[in-house]
C-alpha positions as CSV (number, residue, x, y, z in Angstrom):
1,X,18.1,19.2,62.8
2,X,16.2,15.5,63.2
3,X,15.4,14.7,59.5
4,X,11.4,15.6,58.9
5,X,10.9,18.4,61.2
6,X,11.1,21.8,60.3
7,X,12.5,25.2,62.5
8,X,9.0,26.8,61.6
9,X,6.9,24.0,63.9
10,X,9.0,20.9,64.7
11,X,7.3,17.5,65.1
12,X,3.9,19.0,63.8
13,X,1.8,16.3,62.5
14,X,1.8,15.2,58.8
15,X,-2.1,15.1,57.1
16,X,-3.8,12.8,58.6
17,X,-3.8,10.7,55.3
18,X,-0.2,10.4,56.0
19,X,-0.9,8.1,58.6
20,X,-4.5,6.4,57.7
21,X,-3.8,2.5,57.8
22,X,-7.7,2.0,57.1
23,X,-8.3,3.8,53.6
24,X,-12.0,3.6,53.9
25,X,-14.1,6.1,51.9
26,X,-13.9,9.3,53.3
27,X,-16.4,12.0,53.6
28,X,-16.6,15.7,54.8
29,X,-17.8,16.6,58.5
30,X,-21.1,17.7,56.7
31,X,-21.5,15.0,54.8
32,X,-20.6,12.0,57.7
33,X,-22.7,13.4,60.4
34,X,-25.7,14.0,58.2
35,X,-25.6,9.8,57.3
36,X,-24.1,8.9,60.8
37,X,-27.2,10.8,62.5
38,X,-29.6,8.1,61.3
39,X,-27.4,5.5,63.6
40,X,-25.4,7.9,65.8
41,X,-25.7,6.1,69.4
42,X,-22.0,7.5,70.5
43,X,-19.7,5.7,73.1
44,X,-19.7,7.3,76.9
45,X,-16.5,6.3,77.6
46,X,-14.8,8.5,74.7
47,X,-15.5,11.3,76.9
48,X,-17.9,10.9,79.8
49,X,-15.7,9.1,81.8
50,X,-13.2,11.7,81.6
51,X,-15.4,15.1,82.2
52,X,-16.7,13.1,85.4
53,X,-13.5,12.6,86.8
54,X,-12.4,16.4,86.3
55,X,-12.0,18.5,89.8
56,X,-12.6,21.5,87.3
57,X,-15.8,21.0,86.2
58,X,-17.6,19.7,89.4
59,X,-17.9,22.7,91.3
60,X,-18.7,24.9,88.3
61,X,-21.5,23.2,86.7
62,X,-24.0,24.2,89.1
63,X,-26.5,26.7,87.5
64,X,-23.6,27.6,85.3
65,X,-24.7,28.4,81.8
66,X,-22.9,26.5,79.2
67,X,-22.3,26.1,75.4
68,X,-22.2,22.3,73.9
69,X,-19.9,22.9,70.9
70,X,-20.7,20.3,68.4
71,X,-23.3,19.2,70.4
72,X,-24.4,16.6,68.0
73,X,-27.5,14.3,69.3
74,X,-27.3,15.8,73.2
75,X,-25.1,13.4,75.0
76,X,-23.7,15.8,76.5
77,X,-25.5,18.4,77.4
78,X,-27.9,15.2,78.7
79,X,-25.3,14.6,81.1
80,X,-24.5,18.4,82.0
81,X,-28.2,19.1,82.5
82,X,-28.0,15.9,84.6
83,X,-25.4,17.4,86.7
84,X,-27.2,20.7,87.7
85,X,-25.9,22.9,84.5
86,X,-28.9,25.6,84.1
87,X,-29.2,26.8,80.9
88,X,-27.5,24.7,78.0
89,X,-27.0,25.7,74.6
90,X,-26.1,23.7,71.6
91,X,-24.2,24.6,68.7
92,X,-23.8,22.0,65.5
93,X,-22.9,21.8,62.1
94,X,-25.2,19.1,61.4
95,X,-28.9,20.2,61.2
96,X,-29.5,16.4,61.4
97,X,-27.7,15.8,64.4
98,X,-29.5,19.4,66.0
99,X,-32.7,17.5,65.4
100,X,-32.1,14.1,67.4
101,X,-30.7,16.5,70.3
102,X,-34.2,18.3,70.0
103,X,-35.9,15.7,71.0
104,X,-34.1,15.5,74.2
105,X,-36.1,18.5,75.9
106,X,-32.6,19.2,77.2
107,X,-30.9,22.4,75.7
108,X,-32.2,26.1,76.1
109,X,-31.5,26.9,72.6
110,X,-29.7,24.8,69.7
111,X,-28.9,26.8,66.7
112,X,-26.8,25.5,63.5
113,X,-23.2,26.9,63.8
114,X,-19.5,26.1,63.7
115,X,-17.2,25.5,66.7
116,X,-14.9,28.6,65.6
117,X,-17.9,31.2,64.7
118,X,-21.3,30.2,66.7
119,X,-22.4,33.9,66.4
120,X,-23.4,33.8,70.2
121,X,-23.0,36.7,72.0
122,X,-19.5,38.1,73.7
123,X,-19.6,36.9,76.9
124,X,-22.5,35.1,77.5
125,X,-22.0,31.7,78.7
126,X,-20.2,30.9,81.9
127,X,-18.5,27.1,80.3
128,X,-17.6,25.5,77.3
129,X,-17.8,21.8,76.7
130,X,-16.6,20.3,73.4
131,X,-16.2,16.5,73.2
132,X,-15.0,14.9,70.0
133,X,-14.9,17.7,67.5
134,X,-11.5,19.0,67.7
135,X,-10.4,16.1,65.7
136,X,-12.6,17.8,63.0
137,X,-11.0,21.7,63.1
138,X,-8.4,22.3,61.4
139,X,-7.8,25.4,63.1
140,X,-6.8,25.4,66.7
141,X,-6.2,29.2,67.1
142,X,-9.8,29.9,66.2
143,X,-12.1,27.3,68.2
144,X,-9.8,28.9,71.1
145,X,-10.7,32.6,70.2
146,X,-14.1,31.5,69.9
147,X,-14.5,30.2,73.1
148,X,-12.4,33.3,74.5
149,X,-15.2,35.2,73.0
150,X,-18.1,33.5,74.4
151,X,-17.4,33.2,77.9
152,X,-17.2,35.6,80.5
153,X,-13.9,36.3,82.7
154,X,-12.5,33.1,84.5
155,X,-15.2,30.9,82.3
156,X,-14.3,27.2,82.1
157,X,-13.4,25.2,78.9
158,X,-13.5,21.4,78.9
159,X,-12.5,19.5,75.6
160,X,-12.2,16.0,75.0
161,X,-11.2,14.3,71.7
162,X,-9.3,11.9,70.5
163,X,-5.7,11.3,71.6
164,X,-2.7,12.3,69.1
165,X,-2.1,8.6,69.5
166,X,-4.8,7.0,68.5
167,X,-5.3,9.1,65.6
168,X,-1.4,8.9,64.7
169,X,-1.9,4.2,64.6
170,X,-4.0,5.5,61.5
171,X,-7.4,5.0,62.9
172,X,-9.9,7.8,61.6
173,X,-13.5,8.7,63.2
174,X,-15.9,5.9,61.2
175,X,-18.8,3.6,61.5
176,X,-20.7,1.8,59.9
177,X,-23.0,2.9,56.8
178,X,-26.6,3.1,57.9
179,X,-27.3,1.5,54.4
180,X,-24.7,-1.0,53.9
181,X,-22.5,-1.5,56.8
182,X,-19.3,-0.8,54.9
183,X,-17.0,1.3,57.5
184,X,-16.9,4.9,56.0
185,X,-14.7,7.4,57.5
186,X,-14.8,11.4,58.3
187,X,-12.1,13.7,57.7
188,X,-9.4,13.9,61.1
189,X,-6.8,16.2,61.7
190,X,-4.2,15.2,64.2
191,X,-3.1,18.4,66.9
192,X,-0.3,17.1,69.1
193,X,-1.0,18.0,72.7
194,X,1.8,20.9,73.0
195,X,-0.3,22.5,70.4
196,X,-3.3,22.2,72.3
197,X,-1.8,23.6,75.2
198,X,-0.1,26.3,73.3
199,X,-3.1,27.6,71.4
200,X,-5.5,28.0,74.5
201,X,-2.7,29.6,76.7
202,X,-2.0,32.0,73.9
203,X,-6.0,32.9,73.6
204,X,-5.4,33.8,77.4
205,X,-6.7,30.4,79.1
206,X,-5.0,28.8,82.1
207,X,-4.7,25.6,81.5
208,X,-5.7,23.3,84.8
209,X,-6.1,19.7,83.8
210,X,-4.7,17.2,81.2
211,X,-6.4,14.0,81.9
212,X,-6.4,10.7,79.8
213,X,-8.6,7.8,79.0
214,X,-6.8,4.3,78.7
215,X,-8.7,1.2,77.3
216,X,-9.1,-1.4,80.3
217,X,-10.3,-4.3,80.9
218,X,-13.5,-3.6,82.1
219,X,-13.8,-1.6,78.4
220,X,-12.7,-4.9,76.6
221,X,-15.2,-7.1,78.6
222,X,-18.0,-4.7,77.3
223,X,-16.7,-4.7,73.7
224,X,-14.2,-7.2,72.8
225,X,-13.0,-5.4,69.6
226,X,-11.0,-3.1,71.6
227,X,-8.6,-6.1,73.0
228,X,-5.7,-4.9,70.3
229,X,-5.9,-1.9,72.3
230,X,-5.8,-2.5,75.8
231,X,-3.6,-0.1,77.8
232,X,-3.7,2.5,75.5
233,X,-4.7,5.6,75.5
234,X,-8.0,6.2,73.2
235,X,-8.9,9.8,74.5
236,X,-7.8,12.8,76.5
237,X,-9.3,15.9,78.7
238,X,-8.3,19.1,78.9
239,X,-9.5,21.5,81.2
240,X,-9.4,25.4,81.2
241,X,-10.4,28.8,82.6
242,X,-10.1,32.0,80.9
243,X,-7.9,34.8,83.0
244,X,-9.8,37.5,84.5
């Protein structure tokens, strides 16, 4: 047996402080939203990029309705609404974020709620879009059932988030303080793709598309700071249906 892994779950990522080359302050997923909501702007190449290119979602979106887990300030369900979703609901832990996506006019409903118990009805939404929070759950098996539960038979799941790489060069979700512009971090947990994969198929989803976001150069022309990570990947998409 390779020295560090275990027979229980071998090559299962450490804590994520195992690998944090940073060390800035680090504060709960409550507690870094709520102060990251007063400057939150987001970046659309994280994730938008990704769910545009996806053969899955473009023939489902239409009049579908769909569930924005961690929905945060409505980027996304902005851009599903934009792309002929009906009715969109959003589901956050931060009541400060749920109050910028508000203002959008966007979502159907937006209620306060975690990824792995919104309290939505069984079977009520026809797709699931989470981009960016599964870095935040420590639980894999239960934003899976959750979804499961939501969505009717053959529903569609899409979720982006950071990639296992990324996180694993030590760099945690952060920004800058809206105060002092000190970096300040938020709690990460790494899930190696095969866990990603495993945990959905075994909450009965097929699994369709695994997709991933490099940084290019056209990214590094628009913000230079990402030259030390050109040709890497930054991001990745999976896409799902539930079995009927």
């Amino acid at each position: 047996m390779i020295a560090g892994m275990t027979s229980r779950d071998p090559g299962k990522p450490l804590p994520f402080s195992h690998y944090d080359r940073r060390q800035y302050p680090t504060l709960s997923v409550e507690e870094g939203y709520a102060l990251w909501s007063r400057a939150y702007l987001g970046e659309d190449r994280f994730d938008l990029d990704l769910l545009g290119s996806s053969a899955v979602l473009g023939p489902t979106l239409e009049g579908a309705s769909v569930l924005d887990l961690a929905c945060g300030t409505g980027r996304i369900g902005r851009w599903l609404r934009a792309r002929g979703a009906g009715a969109v609901t959003g589901v956050d832990r931060s009541g400060e974020m749920l109050r910028h996506a508000e203002a959008l006019g966007v979502y159907a409903r937006l209620a306060p709620g975690d990824i792995t118990a919104t309290g939505l009805p069984s079977g009520s939404m026809d797709g699931c879009v989470c981009s960016m929070a599964l870095c935040h759950v420590p639980d894999l098996g239960a934003f899976f059932a959750e979804c499961a539960r939501v969505l009717v038979p053959g529903g569609f799941l899409a979720v982006v988030d950071y990639h296992p790489y990324f996180l694993l060069q030590g760099i945690p979700t952060h920004f800058p303080h809206p105060d002092t512009g000190a970096q300040v971090a938020i709690e990460n947990v790494v899930h190696a793709l095969s866990a990603v994969h495993r945990e959905a198929r075994a909450r009965g989803f097929v699994v369709e598309e695994l997709l991933e976001r490099f940084v290019d150069e056209e990214w590094v022309s628009a913000q230079p700071g990402y030259a030390k990570h050109l040709g890497y990947p930054v991001t990745y998409a999976v896409t799902a249906t539930l079995g009927r």
